[in-house]
C-alpha positions as CSV (number, residue, x, y, z in Angstrom):
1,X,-2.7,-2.1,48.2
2,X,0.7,-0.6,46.6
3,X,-1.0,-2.7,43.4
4,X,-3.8,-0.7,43.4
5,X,-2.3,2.3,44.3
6,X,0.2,2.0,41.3
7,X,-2.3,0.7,38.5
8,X,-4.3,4.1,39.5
9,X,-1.8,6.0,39.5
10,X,-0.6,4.8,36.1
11,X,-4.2,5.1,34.9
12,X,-4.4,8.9,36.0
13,X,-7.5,7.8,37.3
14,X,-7.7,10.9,39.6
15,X,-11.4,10.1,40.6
16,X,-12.7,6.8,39.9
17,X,-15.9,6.0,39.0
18,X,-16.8,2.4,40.5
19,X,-19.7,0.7,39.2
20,X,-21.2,-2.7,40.1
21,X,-18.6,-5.3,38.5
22,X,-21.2,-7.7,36.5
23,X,-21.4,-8.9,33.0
24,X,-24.7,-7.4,31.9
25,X,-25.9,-5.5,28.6
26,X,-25.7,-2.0,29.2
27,X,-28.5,0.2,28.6
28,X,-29.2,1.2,24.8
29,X,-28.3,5.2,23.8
30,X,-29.5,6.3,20.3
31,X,-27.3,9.0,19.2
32,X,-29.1,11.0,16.2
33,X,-28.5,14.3,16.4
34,X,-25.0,14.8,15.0
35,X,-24.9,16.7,11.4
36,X,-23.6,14.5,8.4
37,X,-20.8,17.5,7.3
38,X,-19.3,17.1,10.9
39,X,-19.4,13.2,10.8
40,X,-17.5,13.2,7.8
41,X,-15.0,15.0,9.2
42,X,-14.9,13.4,12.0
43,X,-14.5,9.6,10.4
44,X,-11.5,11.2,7.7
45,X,-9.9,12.9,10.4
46,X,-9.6,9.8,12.8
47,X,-8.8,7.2,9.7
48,X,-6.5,9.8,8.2
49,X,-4.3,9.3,11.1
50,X,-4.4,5.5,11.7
51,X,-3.5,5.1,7.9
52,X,-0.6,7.5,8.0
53,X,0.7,5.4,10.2
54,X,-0.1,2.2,9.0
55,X,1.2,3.2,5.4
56,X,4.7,4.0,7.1
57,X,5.1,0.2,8.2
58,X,3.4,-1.5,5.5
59,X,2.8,-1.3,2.0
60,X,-0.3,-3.7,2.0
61,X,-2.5,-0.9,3.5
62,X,-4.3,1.5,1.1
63,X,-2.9,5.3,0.4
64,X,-5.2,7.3,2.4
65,X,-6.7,9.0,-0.3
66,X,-9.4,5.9,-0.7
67,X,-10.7,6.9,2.2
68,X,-12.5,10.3,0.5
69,X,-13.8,7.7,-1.9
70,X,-15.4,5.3,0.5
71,X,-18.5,4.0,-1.0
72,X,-21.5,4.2,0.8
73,X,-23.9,1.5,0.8
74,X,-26.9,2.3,-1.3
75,X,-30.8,1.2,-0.7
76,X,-29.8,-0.4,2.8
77,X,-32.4,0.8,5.3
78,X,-30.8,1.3,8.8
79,X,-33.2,-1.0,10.2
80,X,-31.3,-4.0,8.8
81,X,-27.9,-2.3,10.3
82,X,-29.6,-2.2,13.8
83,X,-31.2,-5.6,13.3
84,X,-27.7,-7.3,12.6
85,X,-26.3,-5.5,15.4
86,X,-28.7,-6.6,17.8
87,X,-28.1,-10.1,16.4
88,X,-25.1,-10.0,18.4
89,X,-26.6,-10.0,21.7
90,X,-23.2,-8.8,23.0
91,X,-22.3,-7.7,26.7
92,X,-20.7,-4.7,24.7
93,X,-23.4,-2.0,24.1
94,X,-23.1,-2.2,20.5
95,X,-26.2,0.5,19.0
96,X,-26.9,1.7,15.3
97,X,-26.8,5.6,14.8
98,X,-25.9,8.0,12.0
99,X,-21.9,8.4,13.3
100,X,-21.4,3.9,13.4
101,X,-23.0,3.9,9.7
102,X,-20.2,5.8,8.8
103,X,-17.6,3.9,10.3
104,X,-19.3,0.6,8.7
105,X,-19.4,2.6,5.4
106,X,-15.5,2.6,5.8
107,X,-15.2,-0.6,7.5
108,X,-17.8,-2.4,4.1
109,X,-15.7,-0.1,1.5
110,X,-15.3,-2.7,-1.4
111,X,-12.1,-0.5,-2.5
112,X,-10.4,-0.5,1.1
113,X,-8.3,-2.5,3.4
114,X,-10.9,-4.6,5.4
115,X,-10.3,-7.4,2.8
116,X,-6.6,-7.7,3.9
117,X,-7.4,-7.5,8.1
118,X,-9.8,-10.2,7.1
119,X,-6.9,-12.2,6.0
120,X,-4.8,-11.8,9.2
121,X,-7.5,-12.2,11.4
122,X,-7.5,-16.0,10.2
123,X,-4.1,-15.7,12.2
124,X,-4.6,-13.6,14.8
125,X,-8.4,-14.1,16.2
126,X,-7.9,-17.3,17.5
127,X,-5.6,-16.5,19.8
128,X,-7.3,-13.4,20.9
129,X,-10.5,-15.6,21.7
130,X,-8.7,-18.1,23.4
131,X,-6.9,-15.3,25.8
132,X,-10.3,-13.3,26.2
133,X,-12.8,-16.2,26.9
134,X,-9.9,-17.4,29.6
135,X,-10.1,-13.8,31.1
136,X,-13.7,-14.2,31.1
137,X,-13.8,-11.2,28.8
138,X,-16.1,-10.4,26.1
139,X,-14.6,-12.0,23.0
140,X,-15.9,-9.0,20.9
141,X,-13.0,-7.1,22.3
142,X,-11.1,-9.0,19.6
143,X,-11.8,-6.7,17.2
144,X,-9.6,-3.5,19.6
145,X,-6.3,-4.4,17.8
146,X,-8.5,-4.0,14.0
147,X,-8.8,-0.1,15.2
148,X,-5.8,-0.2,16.6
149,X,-3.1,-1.4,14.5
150,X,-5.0,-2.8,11.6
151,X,-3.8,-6.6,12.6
152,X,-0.2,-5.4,11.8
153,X,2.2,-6.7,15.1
154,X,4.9,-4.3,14.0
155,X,3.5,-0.8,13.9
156,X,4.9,1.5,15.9
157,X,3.2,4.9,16.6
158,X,4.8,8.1,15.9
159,X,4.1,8.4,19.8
160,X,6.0,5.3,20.3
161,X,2.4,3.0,21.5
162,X,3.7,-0.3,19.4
163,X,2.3,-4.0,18.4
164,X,-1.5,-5.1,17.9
165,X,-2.7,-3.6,21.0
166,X,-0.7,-0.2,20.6
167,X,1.0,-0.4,24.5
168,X,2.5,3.1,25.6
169,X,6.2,2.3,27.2
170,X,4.9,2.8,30.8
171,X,1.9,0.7,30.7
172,X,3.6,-2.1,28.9
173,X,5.8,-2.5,31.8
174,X,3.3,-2.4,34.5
175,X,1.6,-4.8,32.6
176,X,4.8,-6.9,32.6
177,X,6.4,-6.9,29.0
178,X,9.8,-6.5,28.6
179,X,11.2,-3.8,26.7
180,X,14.8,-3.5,25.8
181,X,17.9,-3.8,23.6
182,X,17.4,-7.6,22.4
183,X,13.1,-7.5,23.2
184,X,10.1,-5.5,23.1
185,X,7.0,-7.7,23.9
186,X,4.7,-5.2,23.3
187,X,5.1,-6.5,19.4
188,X,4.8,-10.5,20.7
189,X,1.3,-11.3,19.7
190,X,0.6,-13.9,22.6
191,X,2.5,-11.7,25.4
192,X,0.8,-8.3,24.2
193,X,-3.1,-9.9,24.6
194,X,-2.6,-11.2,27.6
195,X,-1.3,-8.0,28.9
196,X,-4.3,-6.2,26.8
197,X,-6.9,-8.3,28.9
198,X,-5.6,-7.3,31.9
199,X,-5.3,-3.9,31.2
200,X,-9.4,-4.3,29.6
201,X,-10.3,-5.6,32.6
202,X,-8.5,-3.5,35.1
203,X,-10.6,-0.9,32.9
204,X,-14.0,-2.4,33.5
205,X,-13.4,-3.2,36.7
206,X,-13.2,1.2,37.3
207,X,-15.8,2.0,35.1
208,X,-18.5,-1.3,34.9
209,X,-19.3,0.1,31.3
210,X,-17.3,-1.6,28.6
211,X,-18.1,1.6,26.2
212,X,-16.3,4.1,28.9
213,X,-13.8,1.0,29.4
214,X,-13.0,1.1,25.5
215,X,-12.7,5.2,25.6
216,X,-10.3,4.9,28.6
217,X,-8.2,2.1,26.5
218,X,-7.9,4.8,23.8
219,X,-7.8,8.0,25.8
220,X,-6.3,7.2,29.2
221,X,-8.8,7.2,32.2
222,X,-7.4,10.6,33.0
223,X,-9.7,12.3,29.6
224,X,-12.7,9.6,30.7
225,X,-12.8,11.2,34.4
226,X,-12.4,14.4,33.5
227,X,-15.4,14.5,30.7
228,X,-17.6,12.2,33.4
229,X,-17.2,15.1,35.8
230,X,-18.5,17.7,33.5
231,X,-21.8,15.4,32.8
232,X,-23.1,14.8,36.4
233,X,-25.2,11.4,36.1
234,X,-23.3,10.5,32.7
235,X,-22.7,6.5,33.1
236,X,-21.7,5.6,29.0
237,X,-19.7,7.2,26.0
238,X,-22.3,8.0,24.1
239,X,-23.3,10.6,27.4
240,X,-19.9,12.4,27.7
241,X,-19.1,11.8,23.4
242,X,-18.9,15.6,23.0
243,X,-16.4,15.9,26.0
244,X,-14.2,13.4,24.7
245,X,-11.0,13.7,22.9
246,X,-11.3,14.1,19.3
247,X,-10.3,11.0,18.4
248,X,-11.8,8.8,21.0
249,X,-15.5,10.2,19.6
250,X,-14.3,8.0,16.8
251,X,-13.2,5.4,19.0
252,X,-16.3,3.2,19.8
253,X,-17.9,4.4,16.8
254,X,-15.2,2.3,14.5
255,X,-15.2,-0.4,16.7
256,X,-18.3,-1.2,16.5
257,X,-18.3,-0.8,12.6
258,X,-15.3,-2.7,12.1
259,X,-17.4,-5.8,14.7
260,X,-20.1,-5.2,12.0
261,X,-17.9,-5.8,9.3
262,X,-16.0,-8.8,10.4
263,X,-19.3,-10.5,11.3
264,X,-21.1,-9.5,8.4
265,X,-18.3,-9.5,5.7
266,X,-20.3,-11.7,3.3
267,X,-23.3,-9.4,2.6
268,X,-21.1,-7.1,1.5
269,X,-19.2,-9.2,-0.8
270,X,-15.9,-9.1,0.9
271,X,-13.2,-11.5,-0.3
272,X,-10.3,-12.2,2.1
273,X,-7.1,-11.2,0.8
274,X,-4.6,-14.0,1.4
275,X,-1.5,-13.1,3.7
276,X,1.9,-14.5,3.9
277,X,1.4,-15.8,7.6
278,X,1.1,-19.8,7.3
279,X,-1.7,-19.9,9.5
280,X,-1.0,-22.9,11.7
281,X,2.0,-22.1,13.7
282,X,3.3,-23.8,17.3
283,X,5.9,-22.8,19.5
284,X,9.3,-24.6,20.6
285,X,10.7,-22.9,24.3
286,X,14.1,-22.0,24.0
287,X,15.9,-22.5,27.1
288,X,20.1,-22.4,28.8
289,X,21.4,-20.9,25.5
290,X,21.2,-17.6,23.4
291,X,20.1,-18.2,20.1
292,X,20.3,-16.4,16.8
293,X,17.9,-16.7,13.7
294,X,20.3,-17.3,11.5
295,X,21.5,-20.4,13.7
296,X,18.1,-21.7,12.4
297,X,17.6,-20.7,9.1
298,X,21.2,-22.1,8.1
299,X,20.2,-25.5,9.1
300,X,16.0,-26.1,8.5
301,X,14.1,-24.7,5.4
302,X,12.4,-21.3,7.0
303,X,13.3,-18.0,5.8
304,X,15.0,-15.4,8.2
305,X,12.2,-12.8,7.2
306,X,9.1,-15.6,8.0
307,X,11.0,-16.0,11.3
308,X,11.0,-12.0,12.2
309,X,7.4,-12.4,10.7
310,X,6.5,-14.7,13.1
311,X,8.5,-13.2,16.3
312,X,8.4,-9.5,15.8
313,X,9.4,-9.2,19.4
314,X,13.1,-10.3,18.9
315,X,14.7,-6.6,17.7
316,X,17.9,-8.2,16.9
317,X,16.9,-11.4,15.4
318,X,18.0,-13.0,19.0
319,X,16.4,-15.1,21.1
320,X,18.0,-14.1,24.3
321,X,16.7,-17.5,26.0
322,X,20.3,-18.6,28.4
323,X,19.2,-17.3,31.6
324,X,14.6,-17.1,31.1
325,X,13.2,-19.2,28.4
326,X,12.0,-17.6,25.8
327,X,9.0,-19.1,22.7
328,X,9.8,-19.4,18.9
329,X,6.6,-19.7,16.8
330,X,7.2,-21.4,14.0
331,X,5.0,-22.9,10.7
332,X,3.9,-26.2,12.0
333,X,5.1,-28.0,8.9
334,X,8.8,-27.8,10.3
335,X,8.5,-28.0,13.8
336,X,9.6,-31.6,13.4
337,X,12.6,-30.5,11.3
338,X,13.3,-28.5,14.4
339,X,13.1,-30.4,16.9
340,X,15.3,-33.8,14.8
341,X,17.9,-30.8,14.6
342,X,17.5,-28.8,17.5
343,X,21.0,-29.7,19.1
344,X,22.7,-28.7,15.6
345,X,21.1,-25.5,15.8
346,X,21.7,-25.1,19.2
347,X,25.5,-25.6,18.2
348,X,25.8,-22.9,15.9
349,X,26.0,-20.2,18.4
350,X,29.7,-19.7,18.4
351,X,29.3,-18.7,15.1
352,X,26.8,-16.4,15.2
353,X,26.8,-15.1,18.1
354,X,30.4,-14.6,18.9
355,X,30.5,-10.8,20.4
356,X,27.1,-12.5,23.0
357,X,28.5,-15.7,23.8
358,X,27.9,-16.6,27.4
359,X,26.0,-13.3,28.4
360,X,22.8,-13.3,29.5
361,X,21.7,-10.5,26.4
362,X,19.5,-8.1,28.6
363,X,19.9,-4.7,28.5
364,X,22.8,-4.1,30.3
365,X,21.6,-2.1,33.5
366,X,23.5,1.0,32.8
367,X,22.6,0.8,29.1
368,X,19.6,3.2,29.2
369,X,18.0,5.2,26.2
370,X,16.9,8.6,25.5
371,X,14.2,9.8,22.9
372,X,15.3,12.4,20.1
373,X,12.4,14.9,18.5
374,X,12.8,15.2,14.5
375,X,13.4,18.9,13.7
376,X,13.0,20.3,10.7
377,X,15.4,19.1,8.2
378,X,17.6,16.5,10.3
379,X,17.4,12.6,8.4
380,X,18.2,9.5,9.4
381,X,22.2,10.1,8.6
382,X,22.2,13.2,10.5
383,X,20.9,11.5,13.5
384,X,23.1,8.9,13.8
385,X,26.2,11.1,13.7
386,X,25.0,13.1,16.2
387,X,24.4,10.3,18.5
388,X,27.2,8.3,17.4
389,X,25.2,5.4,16.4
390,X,24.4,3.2,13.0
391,X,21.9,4.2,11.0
392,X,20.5,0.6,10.7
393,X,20.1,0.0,14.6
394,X,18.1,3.6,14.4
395,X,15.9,1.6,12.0
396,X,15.9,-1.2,14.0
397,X,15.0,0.1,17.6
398,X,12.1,2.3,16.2
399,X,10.9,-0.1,13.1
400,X,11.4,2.3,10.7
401,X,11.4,1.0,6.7
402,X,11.6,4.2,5.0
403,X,13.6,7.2,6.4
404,X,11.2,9.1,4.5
405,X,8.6,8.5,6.6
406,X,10.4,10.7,9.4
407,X,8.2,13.6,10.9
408,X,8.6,16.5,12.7
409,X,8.2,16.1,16.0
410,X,8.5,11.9,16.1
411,X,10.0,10.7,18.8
412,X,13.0,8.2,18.0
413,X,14.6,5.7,21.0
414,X,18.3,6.0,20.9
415,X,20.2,3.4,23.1
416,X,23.2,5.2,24.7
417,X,27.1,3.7,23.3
């Protein structure tokens, strides 16, 4: 009961709307009536601000200025939109109208970014379909951390939601991630789905309508209750879209473009754009010992950079494994070079770890953190003076690559001295 009561409480789900939990298609809403000019706006506005973001943590994403030159399919009839989407026969209500055409126009733009997601997802959709089909979840949920995050592990709001699935700090740790000093699952890939598909189906299991499930995961249950009391009978997004928050009425509209694009990719002559993830990895437990990055890459041919590619989750390049065992994903080409060396590596941590030797490396308890607002004017330098702290670990706590990237108003994590 305190389970329930917390999880609702978290969800600000004031006044729950319970439907009956099953797994079937949900009933069909066209949605024609919304003018082109307003659409428009709509999609730019909603992709303006996932790109901003996505541009200030990596520099494979397009400037967002391709999105105003998004080409739009020519001499495609809608029917064969609609047709492909009903291919799907998904549990997911997953309809054709004039607001998800736009989204596949964006989603099917042979000058944007899809080619590159296309590319990760060779690394990341497995593992989401393995987690979501074990859930008993509908594996076209994969496609949330696409809208999300783009299929980038490390991007980190201006709001501070972080990794593929975007957790908030509060839900995160109701949903059991850790989140301090040395970690921050939310940016593991494997610990961040599993907590996604609990959260998705803690969602469902309010709502029994994956659309109003998917708005909730965007807006917070709190904005879904409050625009399902001001349409009495409203059981589905596409009944309380105008009452939504303006970016969630672009929500389920781009994910179900960005489902059309990924399943459809080769009519629209998309070519997957290599990454530099190897895409077979495995993982090694580390257990009794603390262990730092370096103590590996000194010993086995792997880079430091493919190992923070590869476990984003470790802020200080530590695997703070002596006291809870903790995964390392490697490429599986030198997980046997691991393993023949492992007690080598183990070995080096007197000398990289000096200053953490024999401590257990959580967060101390009395080590807590505060969050400082950009203003006008302050930098990166100014900052860490003020707080007393190294520029680098600013960097470091809030993933930031370019200090000009700062905003006003962006909330930066500052772990007190």
């Amino acid at each position: 009961m305190k389970k329930i009561f917390i999880l609702f409480t978290l969800l600000f789900s004031t006044n729950a709307y319970a439907f009956d939990y099953n797994w079937g298609k949900e009933d069909s809403h066209g949605f024609q009536d919304v003018k082109g000019v307003e659409i428009d706006s709509l999609v730019e506005s909603f992709y303006t601000d996932i790109f901003k973001s996505y541009n200030e943590f990596s520099e494979e994403l397009l400037q967002v200025d391709s999105l105003k030159t998004f080409v739009l399919a020519k001499n495609v009839p809608d029917s064969v939109y609609a047709n492909r989407l009903d291919m799907l026969n998904s549990p997911i209500n997953l309809p054709y109208n004039n607001i998800v055409r736009r989204y596949i126009n964006v989603y099917t733009n042979p000058r944007g970014s899809f080619k590159i997601i296309l590319g990760r997802a060779q690394y990341y959709m497995p593992m989401f379909e393995e987690e979501l089909y074990r859930m008993g979840l509908p594996t076209e949920l994969k496609m949330l951390p696409v809208i999300e995050s783009a299929l980038n592990p490390s991007v980190v709001s201006p709001m501070g939601a972080a990794g593929l699935w975007q957790f908030m700090y509060a839900t995160g740790r109701y949903y059991g991630l850790r989140q301090d000093y040395f970690v921050d699952q939310r940016l593991d890939p494997r610990a961040s789905t599993k907590a996604a598909c609990r959260f998705l189906k803690d969602l469902y299991k309010i709502y029994g309508n994956w659309t109003l499930a998917l708005a909730a995961y965007n807006c917070g249950p709190g904005n879904v209750n409050k625009a399902l009391r001001r349409v009495p009978g409203a059981k589905t997004y596409w009944d309380i879209y105008y009452y939504l928050p303006t970016e969630t009425r672009g929500y389920v509209p781009a994910f179900i473009g960005a489902t059309y694009a990924y399943t459809f990719y080769k009519a629209h002559d998309l070519n997957i754009v290599s990454v530099k993830h190897p895409v077979v990895t495995d993982t090694v437990m580390i257990v009794n010992k603390n262990m730092h990055f370096k103590q590996v890459t000194s010993t086995i041919d792997i880079s430091e950079q493919t190992l923070r590619n590869l476990n984003p989750s470790y802020r200080e390049n530590i695997v703070p494994a002596k006291l809870t065992k903790y995964p390392l994903v490697l490429p599986v080409s030198i997980i046997a070079d691991f393993i023949t060396h492992q007690d080598e590596i183990m070995a080096k941590d007197s000398i990289y770890l000096k200053k953490y030797l024999g401590k257990n490396l959580s967060a101390p308890k009395d080590r807590g953190f505060i969050y400082h607002r950009v203003k006008s004017g302050e930098y990166l330098g100014m900052i860490s003076r003020k707080y007393h702290v190294p520029t680098a670990k600013i960097r470091r706590w809030n993933h930031i690559k370019n200090d000009k990237h700062l905003k006003i108003g962006q909330k930066l994590k500052i772990y007190k001295r």
